[in-house]
C-alpha positions in Angstrom: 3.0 -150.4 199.5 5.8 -152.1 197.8 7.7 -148.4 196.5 10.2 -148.5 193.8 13.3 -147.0 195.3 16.5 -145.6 194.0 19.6 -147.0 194.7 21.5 -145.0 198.2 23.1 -141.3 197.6 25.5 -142.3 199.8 27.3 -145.1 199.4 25.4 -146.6 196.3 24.0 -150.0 197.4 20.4 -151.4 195.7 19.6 -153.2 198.2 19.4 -151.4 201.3 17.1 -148.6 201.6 14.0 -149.2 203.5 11.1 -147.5 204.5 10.5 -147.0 208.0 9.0 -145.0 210.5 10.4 -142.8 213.5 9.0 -145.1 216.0 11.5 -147.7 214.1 14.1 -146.1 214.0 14.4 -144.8 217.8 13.7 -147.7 219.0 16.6 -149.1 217.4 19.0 -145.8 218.0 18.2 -146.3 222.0 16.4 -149.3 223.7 15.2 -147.3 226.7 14.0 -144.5 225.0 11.2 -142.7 226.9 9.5 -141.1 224.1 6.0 -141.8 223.3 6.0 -142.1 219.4 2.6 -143.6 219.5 0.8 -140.9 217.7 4.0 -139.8 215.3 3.7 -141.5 211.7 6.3 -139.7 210.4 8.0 -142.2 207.8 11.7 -142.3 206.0 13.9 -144.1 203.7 17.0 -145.1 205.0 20.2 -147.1 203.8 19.8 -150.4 206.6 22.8 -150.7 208.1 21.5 -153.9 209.3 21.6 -155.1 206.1 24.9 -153.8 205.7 24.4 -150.1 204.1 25.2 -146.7 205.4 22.8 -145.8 208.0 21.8 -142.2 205.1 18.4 -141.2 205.7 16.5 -139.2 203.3 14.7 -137.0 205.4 10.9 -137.7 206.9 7.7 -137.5 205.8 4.3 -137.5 207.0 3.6 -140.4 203.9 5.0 -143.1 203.2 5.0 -141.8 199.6 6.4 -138.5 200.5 9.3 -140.3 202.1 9.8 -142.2 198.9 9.6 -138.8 196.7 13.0 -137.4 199.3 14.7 -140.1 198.6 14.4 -140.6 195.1 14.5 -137.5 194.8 18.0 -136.8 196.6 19.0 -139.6 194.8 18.7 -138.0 191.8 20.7 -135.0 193.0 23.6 -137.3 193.9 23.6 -139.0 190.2 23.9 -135.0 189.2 21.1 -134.2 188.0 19.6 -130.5 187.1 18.9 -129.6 190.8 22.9 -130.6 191.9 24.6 -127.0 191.3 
């Protein structure tokens, strides 16, 4: 899956979000971690700080299309759009 994905609420940048799953990402937040994430697919977007964005997430899904919809889709709130009261 190669998702089209809007640009970060956060801080802006094109070029940083990227999908990725939970076992990803706690892996990277703690080295040692002890969890067992083998049987959690739960995917996100998030703005790759390693490629020198924010670190914003969009929230997790249990697809990776559903993680694409949250952050598109809080995307689009950002930019002010009818949901952004």
């Amino acid at each position: 899956m190669n998702p089209k994905l809007d640009p970060c609420p956060f801080c802006g940048r094109e070029d940083t979000p990227t999908l990725t799953t939970a076992k990803e990402l706690e892996m990277c937040r703690n080295k040692e971690c002890t969890l067992d994430y083998r049987d959690c697919y739960a995917v996100a977007v998030v703005c790759d700080y390693n490629k020198g964005g924010c670190g914003g997430c969009g929230g997790y899904g249990s697809t990776e299309q559903e993680a694409v919809d949250k952050w598109n889709e809080r995307a689009e709130r950002a930019d002010g759009g009818a949901d952004n009261a």
